[in-house]
VEXDREN-2710 file (C-alpha; in Angstrom, 1 decimal):
% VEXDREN-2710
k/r/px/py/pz
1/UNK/0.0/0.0/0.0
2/UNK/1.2/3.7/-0.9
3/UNK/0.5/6.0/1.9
4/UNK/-0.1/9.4/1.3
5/UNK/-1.0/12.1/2.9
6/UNK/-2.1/15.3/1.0
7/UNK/-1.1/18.7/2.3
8/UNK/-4.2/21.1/2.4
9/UNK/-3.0/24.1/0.7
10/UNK/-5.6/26.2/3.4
11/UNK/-3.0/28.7/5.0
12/UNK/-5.6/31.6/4.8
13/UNK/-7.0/30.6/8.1
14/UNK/-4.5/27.8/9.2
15/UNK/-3.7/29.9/12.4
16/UNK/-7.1/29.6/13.4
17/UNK/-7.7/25.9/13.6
18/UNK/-5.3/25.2/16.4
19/UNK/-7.2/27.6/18.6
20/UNK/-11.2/27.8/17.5
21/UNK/-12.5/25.1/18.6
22/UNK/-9.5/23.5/16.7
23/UNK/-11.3/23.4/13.7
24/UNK/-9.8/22.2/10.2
25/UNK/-8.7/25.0/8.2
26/UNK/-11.1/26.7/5.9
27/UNK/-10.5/27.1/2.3
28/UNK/-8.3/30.0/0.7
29/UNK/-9.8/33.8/1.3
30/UNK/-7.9/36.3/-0.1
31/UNK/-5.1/37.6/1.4
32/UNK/-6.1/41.2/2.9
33/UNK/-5.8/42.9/6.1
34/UNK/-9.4/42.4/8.1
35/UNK/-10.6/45.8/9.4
36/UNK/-12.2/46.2/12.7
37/UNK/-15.6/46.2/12.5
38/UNK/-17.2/49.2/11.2
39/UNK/-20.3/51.1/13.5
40/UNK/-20.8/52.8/10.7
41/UNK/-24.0/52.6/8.8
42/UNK/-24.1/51.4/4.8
43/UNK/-22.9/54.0/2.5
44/UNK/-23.7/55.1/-1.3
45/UNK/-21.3/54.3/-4.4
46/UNK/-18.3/52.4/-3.8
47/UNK/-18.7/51.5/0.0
48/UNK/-21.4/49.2/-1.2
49/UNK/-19.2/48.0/-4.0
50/UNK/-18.8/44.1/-3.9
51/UNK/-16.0/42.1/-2.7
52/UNK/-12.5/41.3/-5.2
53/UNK/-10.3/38.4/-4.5
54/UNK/-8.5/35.8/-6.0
55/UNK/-10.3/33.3/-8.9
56/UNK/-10.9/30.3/-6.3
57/UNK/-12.4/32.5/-3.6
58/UNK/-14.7/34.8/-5.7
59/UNK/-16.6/33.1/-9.0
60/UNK/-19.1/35.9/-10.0
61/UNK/-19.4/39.2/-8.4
62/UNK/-22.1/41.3/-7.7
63/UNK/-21.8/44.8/-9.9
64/UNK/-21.2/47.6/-7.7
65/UNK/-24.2/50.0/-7.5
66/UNK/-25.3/53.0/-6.4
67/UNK/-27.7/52.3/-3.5
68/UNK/-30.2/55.4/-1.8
69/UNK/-29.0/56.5/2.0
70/UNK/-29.9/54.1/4.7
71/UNK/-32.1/55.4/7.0
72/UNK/-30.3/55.0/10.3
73/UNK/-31.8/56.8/13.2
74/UNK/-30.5/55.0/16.3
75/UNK/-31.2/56.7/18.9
76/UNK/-27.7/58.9/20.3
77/UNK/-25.9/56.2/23.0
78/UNK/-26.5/53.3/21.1
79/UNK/-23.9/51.7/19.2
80/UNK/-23.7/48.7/17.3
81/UNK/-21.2/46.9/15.5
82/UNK/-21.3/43.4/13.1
83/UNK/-18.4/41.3/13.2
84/UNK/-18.0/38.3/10.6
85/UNK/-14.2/37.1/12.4
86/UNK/-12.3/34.4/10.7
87/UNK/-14.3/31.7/13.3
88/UNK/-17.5/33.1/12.7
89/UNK/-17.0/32.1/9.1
90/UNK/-15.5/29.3/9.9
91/UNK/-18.8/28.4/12.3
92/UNK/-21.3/30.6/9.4
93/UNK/-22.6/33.4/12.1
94/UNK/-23.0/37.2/12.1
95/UNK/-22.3/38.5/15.1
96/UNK/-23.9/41.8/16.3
97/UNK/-23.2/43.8/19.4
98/UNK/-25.2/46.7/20.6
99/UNK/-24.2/48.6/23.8
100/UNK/-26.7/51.3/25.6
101/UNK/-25.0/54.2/26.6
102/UNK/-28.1/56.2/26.6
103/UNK/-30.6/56.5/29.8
104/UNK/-33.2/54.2/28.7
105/UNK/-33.5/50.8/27.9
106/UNK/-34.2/49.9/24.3
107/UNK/-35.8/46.5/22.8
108/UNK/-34.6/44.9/19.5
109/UNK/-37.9/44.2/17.5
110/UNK/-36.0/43.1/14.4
111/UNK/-32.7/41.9/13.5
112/UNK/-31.7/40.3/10.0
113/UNK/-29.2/39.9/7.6
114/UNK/-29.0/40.8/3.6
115/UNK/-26.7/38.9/1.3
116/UNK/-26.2/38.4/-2.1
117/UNK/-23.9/35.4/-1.3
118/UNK/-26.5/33.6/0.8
119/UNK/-29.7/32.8/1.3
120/UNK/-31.9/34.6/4.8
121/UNK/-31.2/32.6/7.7
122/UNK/-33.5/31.3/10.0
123/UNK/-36.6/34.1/11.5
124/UNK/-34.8/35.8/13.7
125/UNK/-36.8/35.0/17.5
126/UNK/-37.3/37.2/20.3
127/UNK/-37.4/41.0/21.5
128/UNK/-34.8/41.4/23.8
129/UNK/-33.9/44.5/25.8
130/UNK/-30.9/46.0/26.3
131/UNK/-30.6/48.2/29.5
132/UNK/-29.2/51.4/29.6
133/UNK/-25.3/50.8/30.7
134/UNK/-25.1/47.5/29.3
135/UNK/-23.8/45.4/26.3
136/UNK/-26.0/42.8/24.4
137/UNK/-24.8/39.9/21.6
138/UNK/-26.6/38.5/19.4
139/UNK/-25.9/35.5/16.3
140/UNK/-27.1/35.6/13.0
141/UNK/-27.0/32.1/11.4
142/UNK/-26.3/32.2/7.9
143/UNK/-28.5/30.6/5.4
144/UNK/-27.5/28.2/2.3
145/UNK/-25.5/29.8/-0.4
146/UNK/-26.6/31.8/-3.3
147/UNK/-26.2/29.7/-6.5
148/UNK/-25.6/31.7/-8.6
149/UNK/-25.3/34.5/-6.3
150/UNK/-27.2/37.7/-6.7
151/UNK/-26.3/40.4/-7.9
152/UNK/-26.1/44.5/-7.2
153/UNK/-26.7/44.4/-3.4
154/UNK/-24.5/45.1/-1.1
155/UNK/-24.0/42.8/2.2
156/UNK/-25.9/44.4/5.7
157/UNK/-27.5/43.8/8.6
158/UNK/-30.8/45.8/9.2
159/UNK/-31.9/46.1/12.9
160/UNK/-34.7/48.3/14.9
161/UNK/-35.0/49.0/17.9
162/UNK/-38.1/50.7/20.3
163/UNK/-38.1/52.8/23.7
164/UNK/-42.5/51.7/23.3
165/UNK/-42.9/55.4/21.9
166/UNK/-40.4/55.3/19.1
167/UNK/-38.9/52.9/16.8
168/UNK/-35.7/53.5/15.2
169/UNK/-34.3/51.7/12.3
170/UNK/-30.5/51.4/11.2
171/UNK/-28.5/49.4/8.4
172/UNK/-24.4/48.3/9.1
173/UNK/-22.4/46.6/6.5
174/UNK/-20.8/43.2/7.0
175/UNK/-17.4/43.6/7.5
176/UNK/-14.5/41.7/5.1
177/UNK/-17.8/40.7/2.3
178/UNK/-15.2/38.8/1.0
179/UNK/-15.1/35.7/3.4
180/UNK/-18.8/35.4/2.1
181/UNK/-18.0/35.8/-1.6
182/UNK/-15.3/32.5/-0.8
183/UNK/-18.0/31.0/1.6
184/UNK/-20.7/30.9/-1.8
185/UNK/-17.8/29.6/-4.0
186/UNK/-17.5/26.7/-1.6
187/UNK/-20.9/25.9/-1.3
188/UNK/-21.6/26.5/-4.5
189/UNK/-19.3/24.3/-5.9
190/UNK/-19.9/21.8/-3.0
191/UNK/-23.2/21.2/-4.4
192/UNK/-22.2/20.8/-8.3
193/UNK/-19.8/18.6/-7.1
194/UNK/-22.6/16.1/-5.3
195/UNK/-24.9/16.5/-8.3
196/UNK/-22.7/14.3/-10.3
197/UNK/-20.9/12.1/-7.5
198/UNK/-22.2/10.3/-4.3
199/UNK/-19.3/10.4/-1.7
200/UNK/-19.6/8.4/1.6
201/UNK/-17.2/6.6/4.2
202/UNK/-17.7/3.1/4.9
203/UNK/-19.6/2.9/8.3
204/UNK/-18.7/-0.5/8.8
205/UNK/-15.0/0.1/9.9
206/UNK/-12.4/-2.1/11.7
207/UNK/-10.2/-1.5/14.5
208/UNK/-7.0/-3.1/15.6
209/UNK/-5.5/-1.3/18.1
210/UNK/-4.3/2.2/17.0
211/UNK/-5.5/1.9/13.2
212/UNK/-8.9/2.0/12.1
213/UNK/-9.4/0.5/8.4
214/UNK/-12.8/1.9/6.6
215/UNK/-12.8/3.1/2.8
216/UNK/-14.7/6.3/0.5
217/UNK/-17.1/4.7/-1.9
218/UNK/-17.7/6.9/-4.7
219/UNK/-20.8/6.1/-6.6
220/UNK/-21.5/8.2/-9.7
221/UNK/-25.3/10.1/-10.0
222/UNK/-25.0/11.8/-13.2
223/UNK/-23.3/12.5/-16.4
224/UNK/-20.6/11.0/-18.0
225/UNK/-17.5/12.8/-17.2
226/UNK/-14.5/11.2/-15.4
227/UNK/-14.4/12.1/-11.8
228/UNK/-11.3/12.0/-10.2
229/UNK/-10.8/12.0/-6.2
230/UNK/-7.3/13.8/-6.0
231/UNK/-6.8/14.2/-2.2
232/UNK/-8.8/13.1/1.0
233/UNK/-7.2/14.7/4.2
234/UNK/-7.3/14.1/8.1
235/UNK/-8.4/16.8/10.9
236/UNK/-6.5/17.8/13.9
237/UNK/-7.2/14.5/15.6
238/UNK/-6.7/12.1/13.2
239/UNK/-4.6/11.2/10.2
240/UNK/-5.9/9.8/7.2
241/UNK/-3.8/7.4/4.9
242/UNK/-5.4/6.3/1.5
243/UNK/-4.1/4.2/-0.9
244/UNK/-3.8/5.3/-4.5
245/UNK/-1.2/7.3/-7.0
246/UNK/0.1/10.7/-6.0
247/UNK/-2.7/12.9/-8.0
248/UNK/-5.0/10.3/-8.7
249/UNK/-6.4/8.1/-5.8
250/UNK/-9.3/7.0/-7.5
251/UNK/-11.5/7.9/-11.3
252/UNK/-14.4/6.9/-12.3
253/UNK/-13.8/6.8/-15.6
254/UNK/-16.7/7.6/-18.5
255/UNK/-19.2/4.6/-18.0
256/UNK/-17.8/4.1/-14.8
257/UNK/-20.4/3.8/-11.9
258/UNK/-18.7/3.9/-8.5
259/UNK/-15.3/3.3/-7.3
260/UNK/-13.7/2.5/-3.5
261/UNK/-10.4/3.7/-1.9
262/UNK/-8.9/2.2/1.0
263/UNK/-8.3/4.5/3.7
264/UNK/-6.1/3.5/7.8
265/UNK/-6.9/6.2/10.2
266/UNK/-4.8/6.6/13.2
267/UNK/-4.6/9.4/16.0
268/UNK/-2.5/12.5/15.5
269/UNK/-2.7/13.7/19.1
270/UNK/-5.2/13.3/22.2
271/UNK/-4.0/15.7/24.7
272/UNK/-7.1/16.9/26.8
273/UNK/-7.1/20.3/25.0
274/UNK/-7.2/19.2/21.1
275/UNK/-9.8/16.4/22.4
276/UNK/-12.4/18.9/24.6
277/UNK/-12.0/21.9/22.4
278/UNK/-12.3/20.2/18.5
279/UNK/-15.8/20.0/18.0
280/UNK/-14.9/20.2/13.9
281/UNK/-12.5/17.4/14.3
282/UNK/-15.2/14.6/12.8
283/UNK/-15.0/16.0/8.9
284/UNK/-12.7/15.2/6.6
285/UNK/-12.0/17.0/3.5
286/UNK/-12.1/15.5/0.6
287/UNK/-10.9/17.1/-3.4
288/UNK/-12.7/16.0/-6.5
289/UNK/-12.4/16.9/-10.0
290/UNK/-15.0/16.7/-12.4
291/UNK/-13.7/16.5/-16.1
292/UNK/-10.8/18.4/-16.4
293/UNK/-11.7/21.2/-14.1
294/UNK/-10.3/22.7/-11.0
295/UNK/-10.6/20.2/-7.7
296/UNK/-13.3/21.1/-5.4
297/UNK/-13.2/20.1/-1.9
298/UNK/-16.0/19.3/0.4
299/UNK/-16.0/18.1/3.9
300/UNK/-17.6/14.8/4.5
301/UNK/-18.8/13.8/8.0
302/UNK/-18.6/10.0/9.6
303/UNK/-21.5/8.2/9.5
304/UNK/-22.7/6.6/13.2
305/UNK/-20.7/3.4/13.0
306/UNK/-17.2/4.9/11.7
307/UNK/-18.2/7.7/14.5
308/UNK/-18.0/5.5/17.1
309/UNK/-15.0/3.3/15.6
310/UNK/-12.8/7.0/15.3
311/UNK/-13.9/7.6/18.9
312/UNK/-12.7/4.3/20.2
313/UNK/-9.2/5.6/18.2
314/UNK/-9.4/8.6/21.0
315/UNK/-10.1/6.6/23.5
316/UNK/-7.2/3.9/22.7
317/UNK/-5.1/6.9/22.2
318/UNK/-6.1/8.7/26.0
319/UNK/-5.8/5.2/27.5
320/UNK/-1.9/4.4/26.6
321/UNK/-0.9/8.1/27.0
322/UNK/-2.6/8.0/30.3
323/UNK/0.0/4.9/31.0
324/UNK/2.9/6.5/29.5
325/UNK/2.9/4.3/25.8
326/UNK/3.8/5.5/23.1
327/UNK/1.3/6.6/20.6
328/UNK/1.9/5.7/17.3
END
């Protein structure tokens, strides 16, 4: 058997999955300086112009437009602020912060997001208050993406707010648009990718020890293009080994209905911090090329059997370390 073990060329956000929730890294964003969020409401012209980046993070841009003045009328001592951090997109959540400086209390009677790169979220529930003096967070899940995405808005978070005599109303932009321009490119081409192929672990795995044996089936739903699965790579708590040629672990050639890869999984580390704090570490990444087009990757989650075979790996892994054996 030929081992191999692809390197995930995700650096954009590599930093971030040793210490949120220890998550694997995202795909490529492009490489710009994040602001801090902006309080400021949505302007006209270019402020509302969409995002640029690189050809894998942004497919089809929204034309920039010239939008009418928000009407943003908060009321003076309230500030608010949307932040869309590195593990918020990682996690898909807006997060938006209002803090009361004023002498009353103010309740939030709406709260939404709008998006050309993805669909509306969830209704948004509840009216809380905020009191005067204090700070309040809330989380906007996002939707599915936009495929194709829309085009000539910009991306904002609308919110209102009442004393019970006055309602005020105010618009805020989401901050770095970008990581939701790379977020739709993902998705996007997540879903063309399954249109055609059926990807799946084996949830009938074996385990001997330190190494768990299972395989990806591959199993072909449309069209008659050769699919090609290029790379399949492990998380921060485990290490997967397939078997196949460097750039080619496994085609389905035209006519071709499914194919299988072998794959050994064994532990990379089960110290008490990667193991309470990686809650993304049960998804594996997995590149596919349909034709001869550019690989698309997609994270593929275990199904119940190979959950509970990976999470005897752990457990193998805690026991010898917690009697001073090696872990292999």
């Amino acid at each position: 058997m030929t081992h191999r073990l692809g390197v995930v060329l995700l650096a954009g956000l590599a930093a971030l999955a040793a210490c949120a929730d220890d998550a694997p890294a995202p795909p490529p964003t492009p490489a710009t300086t994040a602001p801090a969020p902006s309080s400021a409401p949505v302007t006209t012209g270019d402020a509302a112009a969409a995002p640029t980046g690189d050809a894998e993070a942004v497919t089809t841009a929204p034309a920039a437009v010239t939008e009418p003045a928000p009407v943003s009328d908060l009321p003076p001592g309230l500030a608010v602020t949307v932040e869309y951090a590195p593990n918020l997109a990682v996690l898909r959540r807006l997060e938006v912060t209002l803090v009361n400086d004023g002498a009353v209390p103010v309740e939030i009677t709406e709260l939404a997001y709008r998006s050309p790169w993805v669909d509306r979220g969830p209704p948004w529930q509840g009216r809380p208050v905020v009191d005067a003096g204090r700070a309040l967070a809330h989380v906007l899940h996002l939707g599915d993406a936009t495929c194709p995405p829309g085009r000539g808005e910009a991306s904002v978070v609308d919110i209102a707010v009442t004393d019970g005599a006055v309602t005020w109303r105010g618009t805020y932009p989401v901050p770095d648009p970008e990581r939701l321009a790379a977020l739709n490119a993902r998705d996007c081409g997540q879903r063309a990718v399954l249109e055609v192929v059926d990807l799946v672990f084996d949830d009938a795995p074996t385990v001997e020890g330190q190494v768990l044996t299972t395989s990806l089936r591959a199993t072909r739903r449309a069209g008659d293009d050769p699919i090609t699965i290029t790379q399949i790579d492990g998380s921060i708590l485990f290490q997967l080994l397939p078997d196949g040629p460097d750039g080619a672990l496994a085609t389905l050639a035209p006519g071709t209905a499914r194919a299988s890869i072998p794959l050994e999984v064994r532990n990379t580390r089960c110290d008490a911090h990667a193991v309470s704090q990686s809650s993304l570490s049960y998804r594996f990444p997995v590149f596919v090329r349909i034709g001869d087009g550019e690989p698309t990757y997609l994270f593929l989650e275990p199904g119940p059997g190979l959950r509970a075979g990976l999470e005897a790996l752990v457990q193998e892994c805690l026991a010898r370390e917690g009697s001073g054996l090696p872990v292999k």
